[in-house]
C-alpha positions in Angstrom: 12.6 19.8 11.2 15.6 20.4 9.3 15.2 19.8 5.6 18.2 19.5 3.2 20.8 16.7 2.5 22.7 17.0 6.1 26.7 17.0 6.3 27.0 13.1 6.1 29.7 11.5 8.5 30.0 9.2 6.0 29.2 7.3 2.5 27.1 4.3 4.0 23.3 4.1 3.5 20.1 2.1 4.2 18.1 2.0 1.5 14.4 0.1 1.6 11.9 -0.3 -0.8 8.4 0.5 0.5 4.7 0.7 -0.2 2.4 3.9 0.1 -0.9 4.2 -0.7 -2.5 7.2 -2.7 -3.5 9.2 -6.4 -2.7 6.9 -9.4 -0.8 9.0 -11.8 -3.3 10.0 -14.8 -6.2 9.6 -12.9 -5.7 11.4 -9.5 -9.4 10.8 -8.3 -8.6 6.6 -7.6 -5.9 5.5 -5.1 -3.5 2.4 -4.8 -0.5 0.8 -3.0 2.4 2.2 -5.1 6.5 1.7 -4.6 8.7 4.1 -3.2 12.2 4.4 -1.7 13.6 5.0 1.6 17.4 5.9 2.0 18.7 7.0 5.4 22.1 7.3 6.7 23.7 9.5 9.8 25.2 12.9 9.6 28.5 14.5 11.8 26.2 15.5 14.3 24.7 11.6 14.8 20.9 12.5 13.2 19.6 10.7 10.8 19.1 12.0 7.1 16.5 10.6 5.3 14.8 10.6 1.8 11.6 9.3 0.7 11.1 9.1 -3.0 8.3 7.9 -5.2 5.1 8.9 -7.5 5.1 12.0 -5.4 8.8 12.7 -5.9 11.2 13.1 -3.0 10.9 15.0 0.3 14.0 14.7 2.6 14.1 15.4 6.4 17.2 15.4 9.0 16.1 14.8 12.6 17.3 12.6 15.5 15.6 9.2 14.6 14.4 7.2 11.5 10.7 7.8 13.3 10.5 11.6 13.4 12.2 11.8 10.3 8.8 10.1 8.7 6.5 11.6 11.1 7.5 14.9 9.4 7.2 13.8 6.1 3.9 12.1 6.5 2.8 15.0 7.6 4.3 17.0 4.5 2.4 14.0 2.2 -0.6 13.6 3.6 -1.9 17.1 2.8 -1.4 15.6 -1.0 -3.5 12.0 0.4 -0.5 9.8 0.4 0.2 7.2 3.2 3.3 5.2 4.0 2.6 2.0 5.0 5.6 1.0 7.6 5.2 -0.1 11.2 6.7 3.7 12.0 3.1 5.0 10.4 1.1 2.3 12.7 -1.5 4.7 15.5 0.2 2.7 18.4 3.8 2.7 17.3 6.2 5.7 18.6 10.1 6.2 18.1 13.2 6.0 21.2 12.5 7.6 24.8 14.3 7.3 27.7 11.7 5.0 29.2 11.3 2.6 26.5 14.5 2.8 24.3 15.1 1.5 21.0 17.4 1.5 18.0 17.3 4.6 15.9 15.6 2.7 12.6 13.1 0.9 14.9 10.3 2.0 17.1 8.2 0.4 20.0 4.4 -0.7 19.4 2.3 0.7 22.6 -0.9 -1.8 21.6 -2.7 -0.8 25.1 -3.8 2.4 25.7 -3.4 1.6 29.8 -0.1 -0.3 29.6 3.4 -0.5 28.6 4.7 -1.2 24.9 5.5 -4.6 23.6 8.7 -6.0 25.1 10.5 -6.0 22.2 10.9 -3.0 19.4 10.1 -3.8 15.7 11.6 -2.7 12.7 10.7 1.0 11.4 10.9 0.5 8.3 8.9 -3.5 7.9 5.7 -3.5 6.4 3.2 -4.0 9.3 1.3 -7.0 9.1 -1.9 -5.5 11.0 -3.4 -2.6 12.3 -6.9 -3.2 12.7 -9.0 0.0 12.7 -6.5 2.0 14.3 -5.1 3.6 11.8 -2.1 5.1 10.0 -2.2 8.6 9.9 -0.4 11.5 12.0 -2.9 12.9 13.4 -4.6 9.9 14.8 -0.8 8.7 15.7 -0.5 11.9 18.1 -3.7 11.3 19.7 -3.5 7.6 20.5 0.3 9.0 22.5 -1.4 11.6 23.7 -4.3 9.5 25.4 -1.5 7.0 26.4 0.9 9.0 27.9 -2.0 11.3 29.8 -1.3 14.3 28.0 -5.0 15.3 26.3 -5.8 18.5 27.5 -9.2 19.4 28.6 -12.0 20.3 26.2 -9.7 18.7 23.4 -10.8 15.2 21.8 -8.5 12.1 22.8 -8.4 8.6 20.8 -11.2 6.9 22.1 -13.6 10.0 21.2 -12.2 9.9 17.4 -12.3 6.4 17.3 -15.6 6.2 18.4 -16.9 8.3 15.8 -15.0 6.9 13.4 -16.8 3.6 14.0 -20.3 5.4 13.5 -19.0 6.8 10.6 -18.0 3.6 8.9 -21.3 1.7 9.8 -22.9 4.2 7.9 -20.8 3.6 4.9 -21.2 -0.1 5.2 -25.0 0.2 5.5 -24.8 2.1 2.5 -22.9 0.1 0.2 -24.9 -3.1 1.6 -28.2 -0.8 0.0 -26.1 -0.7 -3.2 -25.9 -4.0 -3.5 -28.8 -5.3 -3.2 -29.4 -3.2 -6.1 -27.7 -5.1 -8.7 -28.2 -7.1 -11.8 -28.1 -10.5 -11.7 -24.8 -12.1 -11.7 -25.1 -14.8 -14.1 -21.4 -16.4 -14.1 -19.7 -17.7 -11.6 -16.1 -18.7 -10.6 -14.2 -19.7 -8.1 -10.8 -18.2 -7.3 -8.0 -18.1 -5.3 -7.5 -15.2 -2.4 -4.3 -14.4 -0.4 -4.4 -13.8 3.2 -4.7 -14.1 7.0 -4.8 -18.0 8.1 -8.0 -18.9 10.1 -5.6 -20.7 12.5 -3.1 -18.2 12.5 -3.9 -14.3 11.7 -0.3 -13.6 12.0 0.1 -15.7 8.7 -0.8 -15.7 5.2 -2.3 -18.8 3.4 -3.8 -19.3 -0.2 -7.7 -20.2 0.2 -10.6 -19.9 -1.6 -13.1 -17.6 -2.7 -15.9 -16.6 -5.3 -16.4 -14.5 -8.3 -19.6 -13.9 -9.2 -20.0 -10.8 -12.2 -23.4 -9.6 -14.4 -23.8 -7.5 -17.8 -25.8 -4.1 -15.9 -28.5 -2.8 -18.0 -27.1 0.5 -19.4 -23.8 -1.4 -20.1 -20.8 -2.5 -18.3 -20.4 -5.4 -15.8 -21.4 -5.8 -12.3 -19.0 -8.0 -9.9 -18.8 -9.3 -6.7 -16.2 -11.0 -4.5 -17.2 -13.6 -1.7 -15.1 -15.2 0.7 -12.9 -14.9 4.1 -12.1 -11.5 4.0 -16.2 -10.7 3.7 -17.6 -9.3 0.7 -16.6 -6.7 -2.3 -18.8 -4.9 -4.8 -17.9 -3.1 -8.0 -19.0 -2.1 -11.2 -17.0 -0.4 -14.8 -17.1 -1.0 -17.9 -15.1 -4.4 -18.4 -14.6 -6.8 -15.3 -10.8 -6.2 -15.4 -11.8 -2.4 -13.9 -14.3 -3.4 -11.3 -11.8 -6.0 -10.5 -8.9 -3.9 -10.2 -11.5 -1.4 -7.4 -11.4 -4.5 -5.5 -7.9 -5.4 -5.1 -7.3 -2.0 -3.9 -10.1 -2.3 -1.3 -9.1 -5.9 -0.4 -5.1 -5.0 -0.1 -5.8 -2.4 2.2 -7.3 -5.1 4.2 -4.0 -7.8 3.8 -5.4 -9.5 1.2 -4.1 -10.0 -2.6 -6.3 -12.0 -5.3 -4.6 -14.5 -7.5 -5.8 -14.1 -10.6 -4.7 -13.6 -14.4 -5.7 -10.0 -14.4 -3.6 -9.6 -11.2 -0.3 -10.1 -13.3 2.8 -7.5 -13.8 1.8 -6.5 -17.3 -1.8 -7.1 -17.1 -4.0 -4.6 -18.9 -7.4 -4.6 -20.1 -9.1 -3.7 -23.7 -7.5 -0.8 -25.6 -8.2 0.7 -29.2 -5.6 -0.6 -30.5 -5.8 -4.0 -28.6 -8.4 -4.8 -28.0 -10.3 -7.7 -25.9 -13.3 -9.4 -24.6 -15.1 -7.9 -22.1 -14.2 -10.7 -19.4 -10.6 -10.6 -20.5 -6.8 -9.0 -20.2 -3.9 -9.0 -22.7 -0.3 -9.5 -21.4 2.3 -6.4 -22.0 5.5 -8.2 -21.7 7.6 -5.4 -23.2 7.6 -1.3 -23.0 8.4 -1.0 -26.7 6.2 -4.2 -28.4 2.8 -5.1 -28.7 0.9 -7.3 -26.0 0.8 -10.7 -26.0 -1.6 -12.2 -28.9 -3.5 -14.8 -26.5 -6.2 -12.9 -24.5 -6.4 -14.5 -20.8 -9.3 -15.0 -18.6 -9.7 -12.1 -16.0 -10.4 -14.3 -13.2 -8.6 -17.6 -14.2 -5.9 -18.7 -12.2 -2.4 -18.4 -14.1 -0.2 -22.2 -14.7 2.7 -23.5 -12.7 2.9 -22.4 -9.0 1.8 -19.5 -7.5 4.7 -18.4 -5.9 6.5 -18.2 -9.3 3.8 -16.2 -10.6 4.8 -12.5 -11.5 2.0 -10.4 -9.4 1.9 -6.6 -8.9 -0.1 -3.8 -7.0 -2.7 -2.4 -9.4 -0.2 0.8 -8.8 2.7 -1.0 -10.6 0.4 -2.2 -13.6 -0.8 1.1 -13.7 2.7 2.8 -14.2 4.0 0.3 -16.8 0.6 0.5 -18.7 1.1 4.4 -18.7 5.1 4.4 -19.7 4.0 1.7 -22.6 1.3 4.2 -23.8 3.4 7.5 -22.9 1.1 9.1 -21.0 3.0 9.1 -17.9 1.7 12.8 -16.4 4.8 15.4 -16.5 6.8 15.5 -13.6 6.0 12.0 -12.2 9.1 9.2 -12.9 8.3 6.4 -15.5 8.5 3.2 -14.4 11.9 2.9 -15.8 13.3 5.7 -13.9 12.0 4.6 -10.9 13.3 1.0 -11.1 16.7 2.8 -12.1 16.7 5.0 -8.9 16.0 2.1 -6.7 18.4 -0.2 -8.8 21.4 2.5 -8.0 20.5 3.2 -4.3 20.7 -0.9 -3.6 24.2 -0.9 -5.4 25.4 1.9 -3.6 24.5 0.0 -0.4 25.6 -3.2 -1.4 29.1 -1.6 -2.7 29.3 0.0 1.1 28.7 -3.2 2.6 26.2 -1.2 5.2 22.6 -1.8 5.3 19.7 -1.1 7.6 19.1 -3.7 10.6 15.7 -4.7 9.6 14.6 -7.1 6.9 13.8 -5.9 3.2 9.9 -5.0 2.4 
C-alpha cells in the first residue's frame, strides 16, 4: 500500500457519504453507525487515491482499485474496532480480476462458496442491503476468497471452520441473554410502535410495520425495556428508557432495522441537569447555541405528519450534536459542524467538476 495524496491526473473526484460502525466519541466502551466520507479520484499512473474521513479522522491509501484501497484501510481501522459498512466490506464481495472483471469503484459478490459470482457487479461504495451472518470484516473477507478460490492451505482454518464456531459462539450468547431476561421486573406499560424493515413478502425491501414496547421501573432504580416484533426480540436496561432505547436501535440497525419513534429524532436527547425530563421522555435540541425545546415528548410515541418527512438519525448523529451542544466533543475528534462542513465542501467540489462516482449516493 502506498499511502499519501498520489500525483492526481486531474481535479475530478467521487465523493460518498457513508456509514461505519464503532466507539461513540465520549464514551468509547458503546458502539454505533456513525457518518463518514469517501473521496476517490485517479492519479497519472491510473490508481485510485482514496480518503476516508470520519469520527476516527482520515486515513488515505493509493492502490489500483476502489476495493483494495478499503481493504487496506479496514484493516488500518479495525485494530481501533471500526467497520465500514459498503458492499466492498461484505465476506463474499471481492474487487476486478481477469476472470470476473469489473469497474474500478465496483466489485463482484461471489454468494456461493462452490460457484461463480453474481452476473452482474454492484456498486463499491452502496450500502449493502444484507449480509446475513457472514460478515464484514477483513479477515473473514480473506478467508471466505481463500476457501472459494481453493487456496487454504493445510493445517490452516478456512470459512466454513470459522463460521462454524462462530455459530456455537453466538448460540451461547443468545442462550445467555434469553437467561437475562427472564430475569426481569415486570413490564407494566405497554405500547405499540412502529419498526422499519425487511418486507415479509419481499426481504429485498423495506416496509413500515408494527411492533411492541413493553418497559418496567427495576428494583434498584432505572427502567427495564423490551422490544417485540418481526425482527425477534430486544432487551435493555439504564436509567431512563430513552438509554435502554437507544442500546436497542443500535442492536436492531445492525440487523436492517430502524424504530420510528420520538426519541429516534435528529436532536433527540434525554434528561439533563439543566433540562431536565421525565423518566419516559426526550426534549428536542433544535439549535447548537439555544435551549431545547420546552414541550417534553413521549419516548416511544410516534412523531405527526408522515413518516417519511420526519427528521431521523443514527443514535451516532444524535450523539455528536448532543456532545457539540454541551462542548464536550473529546479533543481531536470533528464536531458535528466540521464534519457537515467537510462533507458540504467535498460535494461542491464534485458538483463544480461535474464528475461523480457511477454508483448511487448512500
Amino acid at each position: 500500500m502506498t499511502v499519501g495524496s498520489g500525483s492526481l491526473a486531474n481535479e475530478e473526484k467521487s465523493v460518498r457519504e457513508v456509514h461505519v460502525f464503532g466507539p461513540l466519541e465520549g464514551d468509547p466502551g458503546r458502539t454505533d453507525f456513525q457518518p463518514a466520507v469517501v473521496t476517490w479520484s485517479r492519479t497519472d499512473d491510473g490508481r485510485i487515491n482514496l480518503a476516508l474521513c470520519g469520527p476516527f479522522g482520515e486515513h488515505v491509501a493509493v492502490e489500483s482499485d476502489v476495493f483494495t484501497a478499503l481493504l487496506f484501510l479496514r484493516a488500518e481501522l479495525e485494530n481501533s474496532r471500526w467497520q465500514l459498512l459498503v458492499n466492498a466490506a461484505r465476506c463474499d464481495a471481492w474487487g476486478p480480476t481477469e476472470q470476473h472483471p469489473c469497474d474500478v469503484d465496483q466489485v463482484r459478490l461471489f454468494p456461493d462458496l462452490a460457484g461463480p459470482p453474481a452476473p452482474e457487479p454492484v456498486d463499491a461504495l452502496d450500502v449493502f442491503t444484507d449480509v446475513g451472518d457472514r460478515g464484514t470484516l477483513v479477515t473473514e473477507q480473506m478467508l471466505w476468497r481463500e476457501e472459494w478460490a481453493g487456496l487454504v492451505k493445510p493445517g490452516k482454518m478456512n470459512w466454513t471452520e470459522y463460521d462454524r464456531s462462530m455459530r456455537k459462539i453466538r448460540a451461547e450468547l443468545k442462550r445467555e441473554a434469553a437467561e437475562a431476561a427472564a430475569q426481569v421486573p415486570e413490564l407494566t406499560n405497554t405500547e405499540p410502535v412502529l419498526v422499519l424493515g425487511k418486507s415479509p413478502e419481499d426481504p429485498q425491501r423495506r416496509q413500515v410495520q408494527e411492533a411492541v414496547a413493553e418497559w418496567g421501573r427495576r428494583a434498584g432504580g432505572g427502567v427495564h425495556l423490551r422490544l417485540r416484533g418481526p425482527f425477534g426480540q430486544f432487551d435493555e436496561q439504564g436509567p431512563d428508557l430513552f438509554t435502554p432505547l437507544q442500546q436497542v436501535r443500535r442492536a436492531m440497525l445492525q440487523e436492517g432495522w430502524a424504530v420510528l419513534v420520538n426519541a429516534a429524532l435528529f436532536g433527540a436527547w434525554g434528561g439533563t441537569p439543566q433540562h431536565p425530563c421525565g423518566i419516559a421522555h426526550v426534549r428536542i435540541y433544535p439549535s447548537l447555541t439555544g435551549p431545547p425545546l420546552p414541550e417534553q415528548l413521549d419516548v416511544l410515541g410516534t412523531p405527526p405528519g408522515r413518516l417519511q418527512d420526519a427528521h431521523w438519525s443514527p443514535v451516532g448523529e444524535q450523539t455528536a450534536w448532543h456532545h457539540e451542544w454541551a462542548g464536550t466533543t473529546p479533543p481531536g475528534r470533528l464536531t458535528w459542524t466540521e464534519f457537515k462542513r467537510k462533507l458540504r465542501e467535498e460535494k461542491n467540489q464534485e458538483k463544480s467538476s461535474g464528475v461523480g462516482g457511477t454508483g448511487s449516493g448512500s
